[in-house]
C-alpha positions as CSV (number, residue, x, y, z in Angstrom):
1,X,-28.0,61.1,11.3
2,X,-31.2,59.8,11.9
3,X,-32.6,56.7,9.5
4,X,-35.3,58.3,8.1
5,X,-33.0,61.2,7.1
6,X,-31.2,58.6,5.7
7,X,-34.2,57.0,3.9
8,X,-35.0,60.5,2.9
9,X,-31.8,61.2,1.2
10,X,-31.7,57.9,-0.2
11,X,-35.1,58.8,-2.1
12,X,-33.5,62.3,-3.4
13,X,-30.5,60.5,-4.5
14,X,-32.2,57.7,-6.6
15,X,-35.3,59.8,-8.1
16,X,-33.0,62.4,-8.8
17,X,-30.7,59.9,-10.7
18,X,-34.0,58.2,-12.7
19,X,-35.4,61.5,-13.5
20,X,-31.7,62.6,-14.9
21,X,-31.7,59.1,-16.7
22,X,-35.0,59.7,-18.4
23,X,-34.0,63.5,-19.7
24,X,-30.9,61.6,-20.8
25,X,-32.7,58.8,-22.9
26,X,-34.6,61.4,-24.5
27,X,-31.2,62.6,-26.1
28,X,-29.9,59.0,-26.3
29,X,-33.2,58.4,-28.4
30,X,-32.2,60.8,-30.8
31,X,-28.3,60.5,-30.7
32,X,-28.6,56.4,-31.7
33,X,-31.5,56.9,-34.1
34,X,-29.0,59.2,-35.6
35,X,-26.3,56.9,-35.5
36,X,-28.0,54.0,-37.2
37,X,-29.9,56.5,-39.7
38,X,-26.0,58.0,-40.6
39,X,-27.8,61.5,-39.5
40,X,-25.7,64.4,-36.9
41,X,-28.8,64.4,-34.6
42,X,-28.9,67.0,-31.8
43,X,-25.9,69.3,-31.8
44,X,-26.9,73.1,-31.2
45,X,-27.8,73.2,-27.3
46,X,-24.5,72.4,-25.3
47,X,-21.6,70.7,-26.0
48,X,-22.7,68.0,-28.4
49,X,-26.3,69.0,-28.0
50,X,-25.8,67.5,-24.2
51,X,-28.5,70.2,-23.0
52,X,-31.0,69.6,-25.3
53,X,-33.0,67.9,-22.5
54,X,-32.7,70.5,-20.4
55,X,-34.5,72.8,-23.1
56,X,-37.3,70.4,-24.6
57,X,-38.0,70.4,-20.5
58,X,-38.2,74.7,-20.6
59,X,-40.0,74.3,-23.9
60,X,-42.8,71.6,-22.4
61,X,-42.8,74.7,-19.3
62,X,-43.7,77.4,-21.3
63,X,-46.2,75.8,-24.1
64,X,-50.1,76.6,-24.1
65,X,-51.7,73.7,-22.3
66,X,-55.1,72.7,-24.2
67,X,-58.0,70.5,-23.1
68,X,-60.7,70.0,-26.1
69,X,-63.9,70.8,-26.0
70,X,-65.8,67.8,-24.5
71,X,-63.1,66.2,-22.4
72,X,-63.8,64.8,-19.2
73,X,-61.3,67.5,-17.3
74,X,-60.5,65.5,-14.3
75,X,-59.5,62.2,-15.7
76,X,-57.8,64.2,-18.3
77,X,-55.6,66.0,-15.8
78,X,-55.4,62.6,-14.0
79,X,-54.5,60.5,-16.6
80,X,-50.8,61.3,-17.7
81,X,-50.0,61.5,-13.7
82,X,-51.4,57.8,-13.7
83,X,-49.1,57.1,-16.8
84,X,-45.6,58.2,-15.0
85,X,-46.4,57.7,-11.1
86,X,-46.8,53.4,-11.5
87,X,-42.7,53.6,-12.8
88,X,-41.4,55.7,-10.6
89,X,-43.2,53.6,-7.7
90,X,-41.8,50.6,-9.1
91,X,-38.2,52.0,-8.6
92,X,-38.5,52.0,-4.9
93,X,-37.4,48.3,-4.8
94,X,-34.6,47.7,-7.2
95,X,-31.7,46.7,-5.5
96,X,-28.9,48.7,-7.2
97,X,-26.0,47.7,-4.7
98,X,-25.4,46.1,-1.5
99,X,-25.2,47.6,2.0
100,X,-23.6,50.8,2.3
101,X,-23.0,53.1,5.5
102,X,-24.2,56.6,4.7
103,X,-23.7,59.1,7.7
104,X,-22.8,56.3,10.2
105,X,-26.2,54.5,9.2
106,X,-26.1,50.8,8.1
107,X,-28.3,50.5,5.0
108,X,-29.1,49.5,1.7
109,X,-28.9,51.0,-1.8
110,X,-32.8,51.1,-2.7
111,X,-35.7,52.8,-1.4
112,X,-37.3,50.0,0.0
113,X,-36.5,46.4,1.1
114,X,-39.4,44.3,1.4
115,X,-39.5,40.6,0.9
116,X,-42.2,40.5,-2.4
117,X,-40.6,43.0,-3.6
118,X,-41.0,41.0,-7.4
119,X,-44.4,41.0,-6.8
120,X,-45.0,44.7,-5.8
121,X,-43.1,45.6,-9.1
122,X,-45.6,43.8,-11.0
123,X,-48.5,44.8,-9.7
124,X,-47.5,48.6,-9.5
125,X,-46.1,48.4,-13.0
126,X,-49.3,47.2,-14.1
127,X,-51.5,50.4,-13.0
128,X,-49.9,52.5,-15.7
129,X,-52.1,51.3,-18.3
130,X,-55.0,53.0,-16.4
131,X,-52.9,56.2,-17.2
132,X,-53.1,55.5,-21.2
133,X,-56.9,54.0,-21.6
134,X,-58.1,56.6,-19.4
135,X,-56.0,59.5,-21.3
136,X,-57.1,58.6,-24.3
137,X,-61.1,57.7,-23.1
138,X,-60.9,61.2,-21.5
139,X,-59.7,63.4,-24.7
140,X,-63.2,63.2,-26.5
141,X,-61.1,62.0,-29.4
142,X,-61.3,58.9,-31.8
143,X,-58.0,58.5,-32.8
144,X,-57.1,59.0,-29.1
145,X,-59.4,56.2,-27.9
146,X,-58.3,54.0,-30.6
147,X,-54.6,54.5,-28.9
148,X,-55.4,53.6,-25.6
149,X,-57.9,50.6,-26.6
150,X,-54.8,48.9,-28.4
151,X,-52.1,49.9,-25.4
152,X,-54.9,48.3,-23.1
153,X,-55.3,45.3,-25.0
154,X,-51.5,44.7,-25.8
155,X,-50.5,45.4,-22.2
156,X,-52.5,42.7,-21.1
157,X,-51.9,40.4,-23.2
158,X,-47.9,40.5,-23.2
159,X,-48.3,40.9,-18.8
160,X,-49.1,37.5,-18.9
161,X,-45.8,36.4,-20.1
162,X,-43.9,38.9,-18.4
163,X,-45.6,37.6,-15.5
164,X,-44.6,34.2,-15.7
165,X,-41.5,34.8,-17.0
166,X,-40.5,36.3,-13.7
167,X,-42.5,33.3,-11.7
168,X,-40.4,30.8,-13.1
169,X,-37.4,32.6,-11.6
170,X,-39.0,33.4,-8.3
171,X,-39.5,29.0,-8.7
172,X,-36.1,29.0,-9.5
173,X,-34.5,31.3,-6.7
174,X,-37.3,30.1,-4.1
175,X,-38.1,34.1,-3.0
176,X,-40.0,36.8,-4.1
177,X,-37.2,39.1,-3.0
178,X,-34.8,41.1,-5.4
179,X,-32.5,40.8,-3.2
180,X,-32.1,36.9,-2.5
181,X,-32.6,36.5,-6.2
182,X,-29.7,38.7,-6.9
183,X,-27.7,36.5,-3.9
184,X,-28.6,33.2,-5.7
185,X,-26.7,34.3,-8.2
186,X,-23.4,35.6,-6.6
187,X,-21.4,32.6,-7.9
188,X,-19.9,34.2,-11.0
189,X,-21.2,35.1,-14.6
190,X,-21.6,31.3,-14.6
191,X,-24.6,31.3,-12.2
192,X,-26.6,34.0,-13.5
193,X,-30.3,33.1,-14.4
194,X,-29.4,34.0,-18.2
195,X,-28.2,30.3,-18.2
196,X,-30.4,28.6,-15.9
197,X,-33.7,30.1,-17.7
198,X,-32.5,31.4,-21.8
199,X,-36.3,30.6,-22.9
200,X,-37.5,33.0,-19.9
201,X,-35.1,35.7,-20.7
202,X,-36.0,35.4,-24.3
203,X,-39.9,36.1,-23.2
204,X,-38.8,38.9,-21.0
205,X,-37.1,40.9,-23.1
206,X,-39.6,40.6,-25.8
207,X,-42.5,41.4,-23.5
208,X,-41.3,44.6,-21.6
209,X,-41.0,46.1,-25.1
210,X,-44.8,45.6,-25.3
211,X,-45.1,46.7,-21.8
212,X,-43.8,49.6,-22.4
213,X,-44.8,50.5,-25.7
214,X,-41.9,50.2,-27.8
215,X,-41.6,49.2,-31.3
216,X,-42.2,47.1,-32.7
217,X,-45.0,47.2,-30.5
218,X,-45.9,51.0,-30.9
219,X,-49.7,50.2,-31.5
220,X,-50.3,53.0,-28.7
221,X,-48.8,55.7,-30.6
222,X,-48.9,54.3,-34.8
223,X,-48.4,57.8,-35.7
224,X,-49.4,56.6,-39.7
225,X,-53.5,55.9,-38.8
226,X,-53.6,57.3,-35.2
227,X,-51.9,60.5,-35.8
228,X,-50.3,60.2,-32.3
229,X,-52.6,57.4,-30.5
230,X,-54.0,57.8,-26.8
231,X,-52.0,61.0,-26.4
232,X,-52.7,63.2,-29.6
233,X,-54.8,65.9,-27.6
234,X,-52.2,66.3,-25.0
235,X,-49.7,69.4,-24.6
236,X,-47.2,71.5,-22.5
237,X,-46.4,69.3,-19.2
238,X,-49.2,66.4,-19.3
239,X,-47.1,65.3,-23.1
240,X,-44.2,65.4,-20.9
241,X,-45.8,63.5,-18.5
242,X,-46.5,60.8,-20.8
243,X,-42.7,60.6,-21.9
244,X,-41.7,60.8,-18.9
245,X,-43.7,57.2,-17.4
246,X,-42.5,55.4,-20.7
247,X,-38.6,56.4,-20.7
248,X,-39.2,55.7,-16.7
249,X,-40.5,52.5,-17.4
250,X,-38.0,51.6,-19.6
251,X,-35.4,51.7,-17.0
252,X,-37.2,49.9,-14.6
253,X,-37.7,47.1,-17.1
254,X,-33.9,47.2,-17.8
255,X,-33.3,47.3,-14.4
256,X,-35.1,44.0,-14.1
257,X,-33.5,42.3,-17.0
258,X,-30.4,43.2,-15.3
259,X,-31.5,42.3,-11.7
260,X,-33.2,39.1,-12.3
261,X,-31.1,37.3,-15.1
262,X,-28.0,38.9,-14.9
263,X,-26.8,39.1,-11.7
264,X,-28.2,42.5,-10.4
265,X,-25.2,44.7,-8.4
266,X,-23.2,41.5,-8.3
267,X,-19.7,42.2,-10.3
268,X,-18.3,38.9,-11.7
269,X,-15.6,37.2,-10.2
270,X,-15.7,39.7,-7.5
271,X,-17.5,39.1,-4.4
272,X,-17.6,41.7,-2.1
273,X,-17.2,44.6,-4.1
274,X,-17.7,47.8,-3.0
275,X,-20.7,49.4,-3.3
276,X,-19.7,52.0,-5.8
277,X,-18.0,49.5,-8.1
278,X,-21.4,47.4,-7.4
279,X,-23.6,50.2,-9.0
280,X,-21.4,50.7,-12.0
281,X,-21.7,46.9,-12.6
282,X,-25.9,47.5,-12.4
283,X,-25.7,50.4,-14.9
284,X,-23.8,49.2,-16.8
285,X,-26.0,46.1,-17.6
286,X,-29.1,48.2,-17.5
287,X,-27.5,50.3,-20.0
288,X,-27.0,47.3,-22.5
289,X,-30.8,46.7,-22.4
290,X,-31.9,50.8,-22.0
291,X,-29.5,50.3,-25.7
292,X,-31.5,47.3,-27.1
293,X,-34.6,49.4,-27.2
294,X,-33.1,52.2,-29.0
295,X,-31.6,49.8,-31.6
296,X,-35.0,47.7,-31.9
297,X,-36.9,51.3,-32.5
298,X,-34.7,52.3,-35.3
299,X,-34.2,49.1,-36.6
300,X,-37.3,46.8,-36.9
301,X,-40.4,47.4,-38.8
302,X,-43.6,47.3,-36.8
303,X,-45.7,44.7,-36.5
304,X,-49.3,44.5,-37.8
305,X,-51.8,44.2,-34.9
306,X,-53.0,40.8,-35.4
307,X,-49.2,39.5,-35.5
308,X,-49.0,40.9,-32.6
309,X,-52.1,39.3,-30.7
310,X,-51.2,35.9,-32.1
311,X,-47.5,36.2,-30.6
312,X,-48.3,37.1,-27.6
313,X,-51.4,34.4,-26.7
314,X,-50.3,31.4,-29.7
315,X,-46.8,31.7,-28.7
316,X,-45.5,33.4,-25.8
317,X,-47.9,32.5,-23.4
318,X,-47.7,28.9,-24.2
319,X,-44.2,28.7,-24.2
320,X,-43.9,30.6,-21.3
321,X,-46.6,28.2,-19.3
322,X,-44.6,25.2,-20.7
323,X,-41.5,27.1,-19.2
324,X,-42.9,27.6,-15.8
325,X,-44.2,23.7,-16.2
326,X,-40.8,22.4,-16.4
327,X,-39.1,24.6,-14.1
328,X,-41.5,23.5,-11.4
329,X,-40.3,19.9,-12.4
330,X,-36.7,20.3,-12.3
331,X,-36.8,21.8,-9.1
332,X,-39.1,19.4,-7.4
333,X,-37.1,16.5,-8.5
334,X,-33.5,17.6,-9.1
């Protein structure tokens, strides 16, 4: 087989799988907000409600699709395709296992390999908040535009940190590629960046929950005073749309939580593993953070919006500039 058959497969495989993910989070959503709330949650379509997914995805199908009266049409058409398309770009470059042979074919287990493959995930992550400002600008709404000038604001101020949250590990690691970050810590559970940089996990964490939208940082939405935020004119497919870039994103942020602090693909105490035993090890940390976000949603009040500004430029930014600071120090001199 040919290696752009290859590639091509490859693609199919790994947007099939993030695309299954995502319809799966939508029922872990509800299955772990009925757990902590002591609630059945869904149980009626499938065994254990396991097809519910699968018919919210018919029901988004078949629902009238609505565009108010004044709405800019194009950017409102544009805008929830702008929301999901920066995640599932982002995707291409996570590493999710070492080299495998498919079809005689020496390759590797991601889309693409490139060598700033850190920076293109910031910078196409980025983009989506185009998707929400300009969905909620577009809907001829008030409530809408109040959505997406919070989301706008709070992405931008919280990208900062992300950003140099992952800088001081690209210090750290000396690459901008996934890859050799993921090989600097092949040692054991003992080298994993979770140790070498605790403050910068700390600030990651906290910040892709803002990135993506998440309570407690669910200013976009605040379904109390926004009735539903940036996307409260939306319908049928372009609301799916919008679902479908957050729950995206959200496994692309877990995926580098996983890949840059603990240990990506890399099973502990096992170097070398095969390649299938490598991806379980990467889900199975993604999943303990794709979990985290569930748990925070159901479990922490939200914050107000001005606690929110002041943590993210009076604390997080400073202490993630002091972080970088330091790093830089340590490995200049050390």
């Amino acid at each position: 087989m040919s290696p752009l058959l290859v590639t091509i497969l490859k693609v199919l495989l790994i947007y099939g799988g993030v695309i299954t993910l995502a319809a799966g989070m939508t029922l872990a959503e509800r299955k772990v907000s009925a757990w902590i709330q002591w609630r059945i949650g869904p149980n009626r379509v499938g065994p254990f409600g396991t097809l519910q997914p699968l018919a919210d995805g018919i029901k988004f199908i078949f629902k009238e699709e609505l565009i108010p009266d004044g709405a800019n049409k194009f950017l409102f058409r544009l805008a929830p395709v702008l929301a999901a398309a920066p995640a599932m770009m982002a995707i291409a470059v996570i590493p999710f296992a070492g080299e495998i042979t498919l079809f005689g074919v020496h390759t590797t287990l991601s889309i693409a390999d490139i060598p700033i493959s850190a920076l293109y995930v910031v910078a196409v992550s980025g983009l989506g908040v185009y998707g929400v400002i300009l969905g909620g600008w577009s809907s001829n709404s008030k409530y809408s535009l109040l959505g997406g000038l919070r989301a706008s604001a709070q992405m931008v101020s919280y990208e900062l940190s992300l950003i140099l949250a992952i800088l001081s590990i690209v210090v750290l690691s000396g690459s901008l590629d996934l890859r050799a970050i993921v090989a600097a810590q092949a040692g054991g559970i003992q080298d994993w960046n979770l140790w070498r940089q605790p403050l910068a996990f700390g600030l990651f964490v906290i910040a892709t929950f803002a990135e993506t939208n998440r309570h407690p940082f669910d200013f976009a939405e605040c379904e109390p005073e926004l009735v539903g935020g940036f996307h409260t004119e939306y319908s049928s497919m372009k609301f799916a749309l919008f679902f479908l870039g957050e729950y995206v994103a959200m496994i692309v942020m877990a995926s580098m939580t996983a890949t840059l602090f603990l240990g990506g693909p890399e099973v502990p105490f096992w170097h070398g593993a095969p390649w299938f035993v490598q991806l379980f090890a990467f889900l199975a940390k993604t999943s303990v953070f794709l979990f985290l976000f569930l748990w925070v949603r159901w479990t922490l009040p939200r914050f107000r919006f001005d606690q929110l500004m002041r943590l993210g430029w009076k604390v997080m930014l400073p202490l993630s500039l002091a972080n970088v600071f330091l790093t830089g120090l340590v490995v200049s001199f050390f």
